[in-house]
Backbone bond lengths (Angstrom), bond angles and torsions (degrees), N, CA, C in turn:
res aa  C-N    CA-C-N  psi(-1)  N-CA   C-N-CA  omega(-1)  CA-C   N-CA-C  phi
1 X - - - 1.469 - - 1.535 109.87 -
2 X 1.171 108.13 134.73 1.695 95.72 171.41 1.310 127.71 -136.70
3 X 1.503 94.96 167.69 1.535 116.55 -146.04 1.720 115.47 -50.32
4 X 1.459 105.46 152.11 1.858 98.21 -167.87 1.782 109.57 -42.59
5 X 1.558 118.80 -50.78 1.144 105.44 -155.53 1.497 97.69 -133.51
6 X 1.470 124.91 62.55 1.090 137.45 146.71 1.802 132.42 -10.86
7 X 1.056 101.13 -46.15 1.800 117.90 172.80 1.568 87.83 -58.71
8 X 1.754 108.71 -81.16 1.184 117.83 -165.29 1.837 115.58 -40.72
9 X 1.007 115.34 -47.57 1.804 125.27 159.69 1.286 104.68 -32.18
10 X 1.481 111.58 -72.69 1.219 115.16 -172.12 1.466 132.00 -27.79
11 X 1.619 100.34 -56.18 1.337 110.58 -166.38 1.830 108.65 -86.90
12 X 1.491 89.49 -46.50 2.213 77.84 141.42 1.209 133.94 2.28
13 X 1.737 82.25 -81.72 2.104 88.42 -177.80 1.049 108.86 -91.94
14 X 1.521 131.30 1.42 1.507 114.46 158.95 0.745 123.71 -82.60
15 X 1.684 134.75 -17.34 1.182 139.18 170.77 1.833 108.49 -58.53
16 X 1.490 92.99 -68.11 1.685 121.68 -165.10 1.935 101.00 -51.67
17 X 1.533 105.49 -37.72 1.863 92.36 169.04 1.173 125.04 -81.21
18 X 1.492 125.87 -9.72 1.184 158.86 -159.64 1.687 99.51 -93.32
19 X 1.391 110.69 -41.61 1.548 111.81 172.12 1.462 109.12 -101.56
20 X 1.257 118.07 -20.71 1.881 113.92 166.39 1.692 115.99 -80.31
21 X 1.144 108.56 0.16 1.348 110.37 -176.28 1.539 109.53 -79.12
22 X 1.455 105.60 111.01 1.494 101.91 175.11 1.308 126.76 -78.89
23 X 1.632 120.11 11.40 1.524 110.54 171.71 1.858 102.60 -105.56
24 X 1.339 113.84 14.08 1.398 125.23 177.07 1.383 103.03 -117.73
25 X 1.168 113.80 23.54 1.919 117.13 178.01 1.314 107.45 -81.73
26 X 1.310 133.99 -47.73 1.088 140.93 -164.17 1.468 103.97 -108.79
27 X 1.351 139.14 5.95 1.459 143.55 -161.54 1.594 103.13 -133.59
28 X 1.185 103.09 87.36 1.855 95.00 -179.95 1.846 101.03 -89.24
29 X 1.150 97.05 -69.03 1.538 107.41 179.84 1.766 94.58 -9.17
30 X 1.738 98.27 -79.82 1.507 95.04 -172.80 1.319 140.53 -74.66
31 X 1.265 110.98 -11.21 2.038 106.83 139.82 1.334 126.33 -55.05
32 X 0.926 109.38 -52.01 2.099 119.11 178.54 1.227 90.92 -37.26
33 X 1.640 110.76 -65.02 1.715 110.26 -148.79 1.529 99.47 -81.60
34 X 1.500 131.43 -7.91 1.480 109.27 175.13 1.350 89.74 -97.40
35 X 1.502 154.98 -49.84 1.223 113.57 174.95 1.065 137.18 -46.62
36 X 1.677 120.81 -52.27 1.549 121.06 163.07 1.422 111.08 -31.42
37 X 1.001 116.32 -44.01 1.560 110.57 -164.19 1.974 101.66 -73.30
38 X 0.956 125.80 -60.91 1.350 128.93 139.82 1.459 139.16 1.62
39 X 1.487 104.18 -52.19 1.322 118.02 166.79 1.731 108.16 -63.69
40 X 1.703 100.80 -48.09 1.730 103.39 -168.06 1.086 117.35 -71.91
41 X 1.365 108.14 -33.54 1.256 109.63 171.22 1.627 107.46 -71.21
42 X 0.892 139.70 -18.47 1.803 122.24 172.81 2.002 94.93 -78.11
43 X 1.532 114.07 -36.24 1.749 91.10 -157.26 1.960 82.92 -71.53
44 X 1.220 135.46 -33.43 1.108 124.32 178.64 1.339 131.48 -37.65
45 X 1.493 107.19 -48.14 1.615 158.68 -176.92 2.080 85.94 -56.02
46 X 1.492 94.21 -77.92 1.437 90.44 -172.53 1.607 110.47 -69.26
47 X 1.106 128.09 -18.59 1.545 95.81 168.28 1.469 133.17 -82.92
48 X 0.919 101.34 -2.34 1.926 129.44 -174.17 1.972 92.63 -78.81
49 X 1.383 98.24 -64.98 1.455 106.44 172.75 1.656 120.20 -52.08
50 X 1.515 121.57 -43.26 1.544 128.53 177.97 1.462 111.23 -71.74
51 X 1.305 114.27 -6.73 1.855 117.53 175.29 1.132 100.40 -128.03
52 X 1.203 150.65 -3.61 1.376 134.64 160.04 1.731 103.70 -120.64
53 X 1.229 117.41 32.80 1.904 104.68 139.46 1.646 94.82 96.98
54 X 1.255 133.21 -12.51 1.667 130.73 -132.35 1.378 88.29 -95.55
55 X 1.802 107.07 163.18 1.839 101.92 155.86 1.343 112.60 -63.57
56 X 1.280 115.22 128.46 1.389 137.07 -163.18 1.622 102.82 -74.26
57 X 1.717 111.92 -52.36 1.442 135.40 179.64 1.745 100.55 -40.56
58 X 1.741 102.92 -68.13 1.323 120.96 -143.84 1.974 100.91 -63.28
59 X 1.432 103.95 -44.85 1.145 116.73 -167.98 2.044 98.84 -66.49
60 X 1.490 119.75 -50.74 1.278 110.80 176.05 2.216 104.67 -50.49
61 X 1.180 89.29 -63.44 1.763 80.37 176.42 1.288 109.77 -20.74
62 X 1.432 112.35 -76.90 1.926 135.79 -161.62 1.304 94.33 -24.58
63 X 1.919 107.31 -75.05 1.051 118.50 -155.93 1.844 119.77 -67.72
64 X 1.699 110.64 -2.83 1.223 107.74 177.38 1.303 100.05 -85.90
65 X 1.147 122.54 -40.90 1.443 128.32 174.40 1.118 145.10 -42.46
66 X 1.598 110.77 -38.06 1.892 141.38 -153.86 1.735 83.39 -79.70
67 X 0.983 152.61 9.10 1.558 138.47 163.40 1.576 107.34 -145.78
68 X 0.979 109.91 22.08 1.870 107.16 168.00 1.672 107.11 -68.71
69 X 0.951 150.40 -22.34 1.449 152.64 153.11 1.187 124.30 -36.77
70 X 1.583 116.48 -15.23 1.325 123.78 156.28 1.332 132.93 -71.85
71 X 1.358 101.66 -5.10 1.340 121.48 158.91 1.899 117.92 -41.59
72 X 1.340 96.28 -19.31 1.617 102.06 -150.70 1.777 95.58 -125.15
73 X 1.282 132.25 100.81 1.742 114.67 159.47 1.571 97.38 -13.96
74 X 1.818 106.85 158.67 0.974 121.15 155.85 1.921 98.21 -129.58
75 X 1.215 96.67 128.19 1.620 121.69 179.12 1.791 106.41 -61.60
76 X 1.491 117.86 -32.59 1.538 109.10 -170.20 1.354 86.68 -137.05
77 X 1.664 100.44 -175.87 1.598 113.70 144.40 1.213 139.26 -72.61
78 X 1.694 101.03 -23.01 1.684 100.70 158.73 1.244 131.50 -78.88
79 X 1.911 118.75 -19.00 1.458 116.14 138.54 1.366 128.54 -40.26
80 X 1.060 123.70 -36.82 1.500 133.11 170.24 1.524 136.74 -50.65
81 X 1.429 82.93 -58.84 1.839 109.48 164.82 1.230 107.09 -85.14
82 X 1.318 125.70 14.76 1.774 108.46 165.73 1.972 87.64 -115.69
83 X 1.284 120.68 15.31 1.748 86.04 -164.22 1.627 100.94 -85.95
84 X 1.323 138.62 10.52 1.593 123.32 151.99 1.313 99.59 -73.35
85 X 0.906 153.88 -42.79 1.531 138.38 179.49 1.693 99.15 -72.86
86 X 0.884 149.32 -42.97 1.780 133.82 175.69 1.658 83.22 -64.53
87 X 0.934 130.37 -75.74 1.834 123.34 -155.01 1.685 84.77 -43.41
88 X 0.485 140.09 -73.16 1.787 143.58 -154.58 1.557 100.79 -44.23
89 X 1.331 129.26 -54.54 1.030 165.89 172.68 1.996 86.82 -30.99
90 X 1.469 91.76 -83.06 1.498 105.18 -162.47 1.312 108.67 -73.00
91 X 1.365 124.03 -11.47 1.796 132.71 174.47 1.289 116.96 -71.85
92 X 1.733 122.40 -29.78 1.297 124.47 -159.52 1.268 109.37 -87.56
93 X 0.981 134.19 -39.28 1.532 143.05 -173.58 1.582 97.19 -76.69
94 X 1.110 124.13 -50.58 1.974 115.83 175.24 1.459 103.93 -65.81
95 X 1.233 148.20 -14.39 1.382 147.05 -136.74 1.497 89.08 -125.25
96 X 1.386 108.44 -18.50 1.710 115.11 -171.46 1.774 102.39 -116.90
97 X 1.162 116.18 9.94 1.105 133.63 171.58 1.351 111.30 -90.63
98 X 1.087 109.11 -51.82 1.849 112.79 -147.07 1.826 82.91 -113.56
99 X 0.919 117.52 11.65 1.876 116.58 141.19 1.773 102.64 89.25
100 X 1.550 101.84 37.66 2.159 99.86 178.66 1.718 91.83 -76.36
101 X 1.238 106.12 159.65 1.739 133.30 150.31 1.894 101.59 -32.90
102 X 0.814 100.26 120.08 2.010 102.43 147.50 1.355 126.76 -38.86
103 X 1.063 112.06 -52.23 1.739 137.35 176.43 2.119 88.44 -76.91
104 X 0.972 133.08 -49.61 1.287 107.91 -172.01 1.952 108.88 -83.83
105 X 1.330 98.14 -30.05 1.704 85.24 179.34 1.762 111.72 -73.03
106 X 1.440 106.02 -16.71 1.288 102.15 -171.68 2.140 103.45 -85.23
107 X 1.068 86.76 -7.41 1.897 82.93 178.06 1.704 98.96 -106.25
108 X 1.450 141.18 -3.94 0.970 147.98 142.27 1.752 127.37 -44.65
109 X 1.520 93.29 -63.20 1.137 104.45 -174.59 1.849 119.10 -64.22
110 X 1.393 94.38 -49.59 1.757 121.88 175.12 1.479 97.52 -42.46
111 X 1.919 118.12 -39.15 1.509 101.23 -160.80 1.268 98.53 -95.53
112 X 1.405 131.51 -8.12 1.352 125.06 -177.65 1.798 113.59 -83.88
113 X 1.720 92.19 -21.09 1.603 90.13 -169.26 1.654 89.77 -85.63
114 X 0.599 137.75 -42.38 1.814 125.87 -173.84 1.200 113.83 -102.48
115 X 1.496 123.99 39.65 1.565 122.44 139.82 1.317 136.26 -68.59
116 X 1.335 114.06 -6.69 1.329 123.80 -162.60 1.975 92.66 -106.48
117 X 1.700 121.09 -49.25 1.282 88.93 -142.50 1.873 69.83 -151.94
118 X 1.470 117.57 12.77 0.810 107.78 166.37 1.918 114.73 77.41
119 X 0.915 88.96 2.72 1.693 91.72 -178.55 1.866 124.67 -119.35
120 X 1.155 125.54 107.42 1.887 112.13 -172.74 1.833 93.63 -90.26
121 X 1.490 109.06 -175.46 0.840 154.44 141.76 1.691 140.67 -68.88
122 X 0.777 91.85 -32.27 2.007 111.88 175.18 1.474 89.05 -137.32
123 X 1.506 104.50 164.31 1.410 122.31 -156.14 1.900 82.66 -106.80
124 X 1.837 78.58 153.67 1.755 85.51 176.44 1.717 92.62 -179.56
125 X 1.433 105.51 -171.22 1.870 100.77 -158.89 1.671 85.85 -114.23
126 X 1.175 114.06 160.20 1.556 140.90 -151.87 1.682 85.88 -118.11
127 X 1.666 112.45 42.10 1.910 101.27 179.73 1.358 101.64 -72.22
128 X 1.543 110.37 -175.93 1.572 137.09 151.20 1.007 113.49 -29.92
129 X 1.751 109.80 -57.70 1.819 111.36 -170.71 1.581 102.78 -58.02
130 X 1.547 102.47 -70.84 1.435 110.78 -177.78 1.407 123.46 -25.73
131 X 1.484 117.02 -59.98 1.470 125.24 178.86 1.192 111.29 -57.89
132 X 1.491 121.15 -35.58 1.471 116.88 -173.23 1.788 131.36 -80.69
133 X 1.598 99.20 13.58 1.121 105.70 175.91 1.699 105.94 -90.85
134 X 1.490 114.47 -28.14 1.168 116.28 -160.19 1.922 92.55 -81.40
135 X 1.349 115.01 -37.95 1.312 124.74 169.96 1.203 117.65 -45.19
136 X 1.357 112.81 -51.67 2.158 110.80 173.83 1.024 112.48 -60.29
137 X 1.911 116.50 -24.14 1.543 122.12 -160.43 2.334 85.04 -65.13
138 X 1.342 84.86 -69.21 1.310 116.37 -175.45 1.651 105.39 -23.23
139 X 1.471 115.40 -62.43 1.637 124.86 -170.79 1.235 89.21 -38.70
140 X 1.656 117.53 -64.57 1.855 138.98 -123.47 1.569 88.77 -92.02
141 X 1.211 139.65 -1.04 1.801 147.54 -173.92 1.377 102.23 -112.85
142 X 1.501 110.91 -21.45 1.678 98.70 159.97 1.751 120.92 -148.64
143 X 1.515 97.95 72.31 1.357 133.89 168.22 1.039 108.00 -96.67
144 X 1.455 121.80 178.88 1.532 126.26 -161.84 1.511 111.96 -100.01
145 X 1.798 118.84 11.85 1.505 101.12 156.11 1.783 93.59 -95.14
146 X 1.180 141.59 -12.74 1.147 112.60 -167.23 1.498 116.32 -90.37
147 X 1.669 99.64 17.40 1.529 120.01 175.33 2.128 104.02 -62.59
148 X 1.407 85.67 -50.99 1.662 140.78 -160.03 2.149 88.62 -51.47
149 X 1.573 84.13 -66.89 1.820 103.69 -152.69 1.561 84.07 -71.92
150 X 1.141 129.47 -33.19 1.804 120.58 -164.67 1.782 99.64 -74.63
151 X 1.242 99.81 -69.84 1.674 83.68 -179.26 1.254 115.21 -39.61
152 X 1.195 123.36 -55.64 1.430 119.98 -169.55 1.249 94.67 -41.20
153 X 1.279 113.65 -83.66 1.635 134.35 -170.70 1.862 102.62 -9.13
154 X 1.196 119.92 -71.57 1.667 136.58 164.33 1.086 95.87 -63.59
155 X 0.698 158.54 33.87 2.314 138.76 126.91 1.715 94.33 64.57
156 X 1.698 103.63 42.53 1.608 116.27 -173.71 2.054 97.40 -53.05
157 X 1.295 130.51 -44.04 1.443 149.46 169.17 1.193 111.30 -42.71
158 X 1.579 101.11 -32.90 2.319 89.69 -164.93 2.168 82.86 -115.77
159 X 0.931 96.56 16.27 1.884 86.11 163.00 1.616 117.69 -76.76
160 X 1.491 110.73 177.37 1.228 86.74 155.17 1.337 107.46 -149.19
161 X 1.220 134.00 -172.87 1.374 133.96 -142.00 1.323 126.26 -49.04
162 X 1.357 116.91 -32.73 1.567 138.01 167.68 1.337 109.12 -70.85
163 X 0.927 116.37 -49.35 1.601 136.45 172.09 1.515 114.57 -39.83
164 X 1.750 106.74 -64.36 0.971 115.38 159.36 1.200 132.47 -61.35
165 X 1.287 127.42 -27.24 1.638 126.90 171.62 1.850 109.41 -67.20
166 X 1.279 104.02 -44.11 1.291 100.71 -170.73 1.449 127.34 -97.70
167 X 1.677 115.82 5.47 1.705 125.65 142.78 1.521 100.46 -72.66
168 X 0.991 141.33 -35.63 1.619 124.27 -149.44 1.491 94.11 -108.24
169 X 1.697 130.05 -20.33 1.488 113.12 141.08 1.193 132.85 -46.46
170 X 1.614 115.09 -60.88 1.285 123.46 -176.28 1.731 103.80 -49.87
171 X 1.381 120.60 -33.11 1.888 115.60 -157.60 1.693 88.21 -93.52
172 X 1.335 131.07 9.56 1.452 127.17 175.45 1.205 95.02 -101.43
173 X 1.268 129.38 -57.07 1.242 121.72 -178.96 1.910 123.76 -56.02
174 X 1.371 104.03 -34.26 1.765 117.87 -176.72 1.494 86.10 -68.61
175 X 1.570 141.85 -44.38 1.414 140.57 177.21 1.382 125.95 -41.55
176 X 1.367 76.37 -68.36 1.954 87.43 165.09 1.531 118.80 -64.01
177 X 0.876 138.00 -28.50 1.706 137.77 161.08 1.232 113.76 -44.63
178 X 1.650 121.84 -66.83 0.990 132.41 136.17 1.993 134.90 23.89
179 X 0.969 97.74 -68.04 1.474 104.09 -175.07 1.888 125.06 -90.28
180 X 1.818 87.01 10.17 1.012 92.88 161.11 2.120 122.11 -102.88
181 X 1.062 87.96 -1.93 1.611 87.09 -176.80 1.871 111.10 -68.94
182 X 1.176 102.34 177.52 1.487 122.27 -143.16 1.539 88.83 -116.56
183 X 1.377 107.30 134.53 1.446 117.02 -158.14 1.967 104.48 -144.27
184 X 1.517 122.22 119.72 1.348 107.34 -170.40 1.431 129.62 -58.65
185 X 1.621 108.40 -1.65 1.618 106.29 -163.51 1.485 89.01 -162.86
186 X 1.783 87.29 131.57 2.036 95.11 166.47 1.542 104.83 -40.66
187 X 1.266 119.89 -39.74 1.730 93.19 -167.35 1.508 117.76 -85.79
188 X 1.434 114.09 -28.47 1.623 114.95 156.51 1.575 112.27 -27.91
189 X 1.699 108.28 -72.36 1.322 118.67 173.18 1.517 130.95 -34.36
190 X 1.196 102.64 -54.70 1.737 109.18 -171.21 1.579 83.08 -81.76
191 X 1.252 146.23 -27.09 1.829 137.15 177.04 1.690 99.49 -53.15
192 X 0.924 95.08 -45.66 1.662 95.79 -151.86 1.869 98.60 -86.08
193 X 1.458 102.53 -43.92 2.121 99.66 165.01 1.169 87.10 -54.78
194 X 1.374 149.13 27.01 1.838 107.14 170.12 1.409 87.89 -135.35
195 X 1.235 120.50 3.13 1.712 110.13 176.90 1.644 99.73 -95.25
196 X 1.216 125.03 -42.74 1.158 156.74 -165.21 1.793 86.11 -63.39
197 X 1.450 114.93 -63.36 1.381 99.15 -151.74 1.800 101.71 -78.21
198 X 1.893 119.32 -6.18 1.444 110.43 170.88 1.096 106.43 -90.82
199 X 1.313 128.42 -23.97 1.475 114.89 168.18 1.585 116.83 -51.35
200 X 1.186 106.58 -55.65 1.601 115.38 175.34 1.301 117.55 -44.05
201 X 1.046 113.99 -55.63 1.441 122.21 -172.91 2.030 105.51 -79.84
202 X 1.245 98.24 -17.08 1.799 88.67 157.09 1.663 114.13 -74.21
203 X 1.164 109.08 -56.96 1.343 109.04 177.15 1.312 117.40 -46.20
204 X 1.747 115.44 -55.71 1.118 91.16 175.10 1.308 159.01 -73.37
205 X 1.419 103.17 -8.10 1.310 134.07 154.37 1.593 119.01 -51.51
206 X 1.454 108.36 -35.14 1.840 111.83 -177.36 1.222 100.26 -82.54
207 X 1.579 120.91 -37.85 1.363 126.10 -174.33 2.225 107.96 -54.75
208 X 1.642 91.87 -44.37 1.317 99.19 -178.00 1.786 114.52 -61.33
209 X 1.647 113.47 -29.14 1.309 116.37 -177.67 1.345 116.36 -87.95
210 X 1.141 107.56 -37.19 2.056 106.64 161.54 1.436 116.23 -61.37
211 X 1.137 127.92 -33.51 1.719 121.63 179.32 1.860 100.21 -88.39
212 X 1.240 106.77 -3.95 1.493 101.59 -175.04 1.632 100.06 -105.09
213 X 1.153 102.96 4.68 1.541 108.01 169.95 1.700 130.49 -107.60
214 X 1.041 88.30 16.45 1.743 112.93 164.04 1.540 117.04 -130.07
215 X 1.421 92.53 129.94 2.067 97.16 -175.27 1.504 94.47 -58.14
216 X 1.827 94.12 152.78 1.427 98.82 173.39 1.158 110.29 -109.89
């Protein structure tokens, strides 16, 4: 049976490992922003779930969950691409704590371990719910701070004018590719065409102010 306010639990211990985590001792910036990011991805999580029929509860959990593995350095890039399977890992035993269904932690866990690359460890079904955690991940990775974190990321400031014309081509074109991928639920889909089409239209707008910054 489980506990009255489960969500609220949830984010509890995501918070509370989130501040015991000793490779986040010295890294605030990047705790804030993986919980924040965490949070959006669950209100994302639950609206995907409130228009397509889903447990509303289970899916906010999932999606607080699907990056708790950052709790931990990762040593490679294949540490990296396995951390839905570590989050899964570290979700099941709290999820079996605070008193969920078997059948619901096990469609929890399944969607957290193959958000990243699409692949689990223990067998489980490839549903709507499941897929749609990796989908909120997806919306909330191209919203308008990750407009923000990418330039930074590329030293978009110390380019220079050519430079700049021809990263913010190339990220129009990776956009438009984009809107063809495969999404578990019309509303996932039309979420993500609408991040897609302000991203676009930022770029293309920067694209318009860098070529408007040379006489013609």
């Amino acid at each position: 049976m489980r506990n009255k306010d489960c969500v609220k639990l949830t984010e509890e211990f995501l918070k509370r490992k989130f501040d015991e985590s000793e490779y986040f001792s010295d890294k605030k910036s990047e705790k804030d922003y993986r919980f924040e990011h965490s949070v959006r991805v669950a209100n994302i999580g639950k609206i995907i779930a409130e228009k397509e029929g889903m447990d509303i509860e289970a899916m906010v959990i999932a999606c607080l969950l699907h990056d708790i593995a950052y709790i931990n350095k990762f040593e490679s890039r294949e540490e990296a691409r396995n951390h839905g399977r570590y989050s899964a890992k570290i979700a099941r035993p709290f999820l079996e704590e605070i008193g969920m269904e078997p059948e619901t932690i096990g469609d929890i866990c399944y969607g957290i371990a193959i958000h990243v690359d699409d692949k689990a460890d223990f067998p489980g079904e490839r549903t709507a719910f499941a897929l749609s955690i990796g989908d909120a991940d997806n919306i909330d990775r191209f919203d308008a701070y990750r407009i923000f974190e990418n330039l930074k990321w590329v030293k978009y400031d110390e380019m220079d004018i050519s430079e700049k014309k021809e990263h913010v081509q190339k990220v129009l074109e990776r956009l438009e590719s984009y809107k063809n991928l495969d999404f578990a639920t019309e509303t996932g889909k039309n979420m993500w065409l609408e991040k897609l089409d302000y991203q676009i239209g930022f770029y293309e707008k920067l694209l318009f102010q860098i070529e408007n910054s040379e006489l013609r």
